[in-house]
C-alpha positions as CSV (number, residue, x, y, z in Angstrom):
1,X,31.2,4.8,-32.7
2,X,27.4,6.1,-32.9
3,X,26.5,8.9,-30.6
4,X,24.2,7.1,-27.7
5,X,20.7,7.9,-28.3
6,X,19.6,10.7,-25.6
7,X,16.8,12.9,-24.6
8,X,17.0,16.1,-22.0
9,X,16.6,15.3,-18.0
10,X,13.8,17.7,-18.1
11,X,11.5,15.8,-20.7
12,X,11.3,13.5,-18.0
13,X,10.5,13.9,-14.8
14,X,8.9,11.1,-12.4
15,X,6.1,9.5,-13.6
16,X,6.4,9.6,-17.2
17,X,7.9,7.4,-20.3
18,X,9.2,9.2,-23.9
19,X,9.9,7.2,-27.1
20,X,13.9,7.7,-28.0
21,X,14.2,5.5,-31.3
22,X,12.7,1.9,-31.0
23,X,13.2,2.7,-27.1
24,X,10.5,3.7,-24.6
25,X,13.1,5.3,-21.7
26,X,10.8,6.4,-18.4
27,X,11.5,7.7,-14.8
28,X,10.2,5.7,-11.9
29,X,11.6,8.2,-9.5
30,X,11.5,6.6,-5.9
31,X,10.2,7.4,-2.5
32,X,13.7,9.2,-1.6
33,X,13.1,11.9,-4.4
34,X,15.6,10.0,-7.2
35,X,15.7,9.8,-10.3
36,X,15.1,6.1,-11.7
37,X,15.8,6.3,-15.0
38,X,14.8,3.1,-17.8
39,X,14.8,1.9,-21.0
40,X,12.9,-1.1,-22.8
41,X,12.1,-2.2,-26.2
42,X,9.3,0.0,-27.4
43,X,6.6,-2.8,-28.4
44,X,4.5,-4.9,-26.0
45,X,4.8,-8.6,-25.9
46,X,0.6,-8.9,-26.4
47,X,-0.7,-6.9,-29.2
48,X,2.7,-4.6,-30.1
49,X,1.0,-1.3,-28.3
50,X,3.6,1.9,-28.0
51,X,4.7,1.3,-24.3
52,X,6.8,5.2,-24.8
53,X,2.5,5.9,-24.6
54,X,2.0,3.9,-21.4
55,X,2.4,4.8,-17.6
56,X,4.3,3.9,-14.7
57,X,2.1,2.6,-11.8
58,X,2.9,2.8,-8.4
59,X,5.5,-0.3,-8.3
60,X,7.3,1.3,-10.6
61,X,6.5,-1.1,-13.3
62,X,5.2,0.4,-17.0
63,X,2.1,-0.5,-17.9
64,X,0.8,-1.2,-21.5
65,X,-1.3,1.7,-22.6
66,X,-4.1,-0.4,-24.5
67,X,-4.8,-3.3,-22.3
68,X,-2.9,-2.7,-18.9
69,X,0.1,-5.6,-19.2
70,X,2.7,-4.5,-16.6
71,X,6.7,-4.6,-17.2
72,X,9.4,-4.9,-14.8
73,X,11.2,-2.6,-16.3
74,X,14.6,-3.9,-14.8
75,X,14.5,-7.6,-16.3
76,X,11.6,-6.9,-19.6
77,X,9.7,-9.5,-17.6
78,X,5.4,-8.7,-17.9
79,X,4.7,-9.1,-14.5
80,X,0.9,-9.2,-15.2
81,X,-1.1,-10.1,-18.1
82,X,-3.6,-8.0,-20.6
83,X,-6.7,-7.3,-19.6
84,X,-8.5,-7.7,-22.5
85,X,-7.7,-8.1,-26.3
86,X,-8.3,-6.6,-29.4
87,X,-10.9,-3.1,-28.5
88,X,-12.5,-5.4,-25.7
89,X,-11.1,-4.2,-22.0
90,X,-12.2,-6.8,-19.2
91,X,-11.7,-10.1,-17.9
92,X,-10.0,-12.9,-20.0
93,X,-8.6,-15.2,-17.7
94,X,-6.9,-17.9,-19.8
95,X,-5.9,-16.1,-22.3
96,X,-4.4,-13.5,-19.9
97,X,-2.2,-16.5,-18.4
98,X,-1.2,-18.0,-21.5
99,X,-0.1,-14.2,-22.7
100,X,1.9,-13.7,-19.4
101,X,3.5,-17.3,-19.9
102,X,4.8,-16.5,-23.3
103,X,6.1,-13.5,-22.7
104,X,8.6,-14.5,-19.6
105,X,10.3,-16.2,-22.5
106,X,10.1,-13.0,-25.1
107,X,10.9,-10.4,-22.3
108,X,11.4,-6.7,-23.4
109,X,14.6,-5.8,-24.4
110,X,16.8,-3.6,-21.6
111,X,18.9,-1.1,-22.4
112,X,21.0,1.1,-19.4
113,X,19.5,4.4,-19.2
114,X,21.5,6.9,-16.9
115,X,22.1,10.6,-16.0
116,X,24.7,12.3,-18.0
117,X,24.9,16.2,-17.3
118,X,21.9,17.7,-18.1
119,X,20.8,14.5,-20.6
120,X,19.4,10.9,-19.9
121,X,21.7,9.0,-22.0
122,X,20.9,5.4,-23.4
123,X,24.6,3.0,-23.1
């Protein structure tokens, strides 16, 4: 069996997202001080941007680097659409809704991310 694909504790605090393999793996951390460790398929349901280069808002959710899409990053689900497409950033209101629609159906892929010693491991 394959070693599981890993990354040190201490590349990622709260607040940020790495790329492990085809995996962008992130730390929500939580109001109590925990770690909240994730991992989803690395490519975003609008325009294939590098979510391991996006951010985690304040819900906890990773957003899109290029055009702002946000991710449940328990279920893969966007839980809002682009804003924007292409190099243009602003308001796109159909196009945003039909983008959102789609991609409840092609969610991210989930993977279990979880402490292991002084490593977050990927199962």
């Amino acid at each position: 069996m394959a070693e599981p694909d890993r990354l040190p504790a201490a590349e990622l605090p709260p607040g940020t997202v790495r790329r492990v393999g085809d995996w962008a793996v992130g730390n929500r951390g939580s109001n109590d001080g925990e770690d909240r460790y994730f991992a989803v398929s690395r490519r975003c349901r609008h325009q294939l941007a590098d979510l391991a280069e996006g951010s985690i808002d304040a819900e906890g959710c990773l957003v899109c680097p290029w055009h702002q899409s946000r991710y449940d990053v328990r279920t893969g689900e966007m839980v809002e659409g682009p804003r924007g497409f292409l190099g243009y950033h602003g308001p796109t209101p159909g196009y945003t809704q039909l983008v959102a629609a789609y991609s409840r159906i092609l969610r991210l892929r989930v993977r279990r991310a979880t402490r292991a010693g002084d490593d977050v491991v990927l199962e």
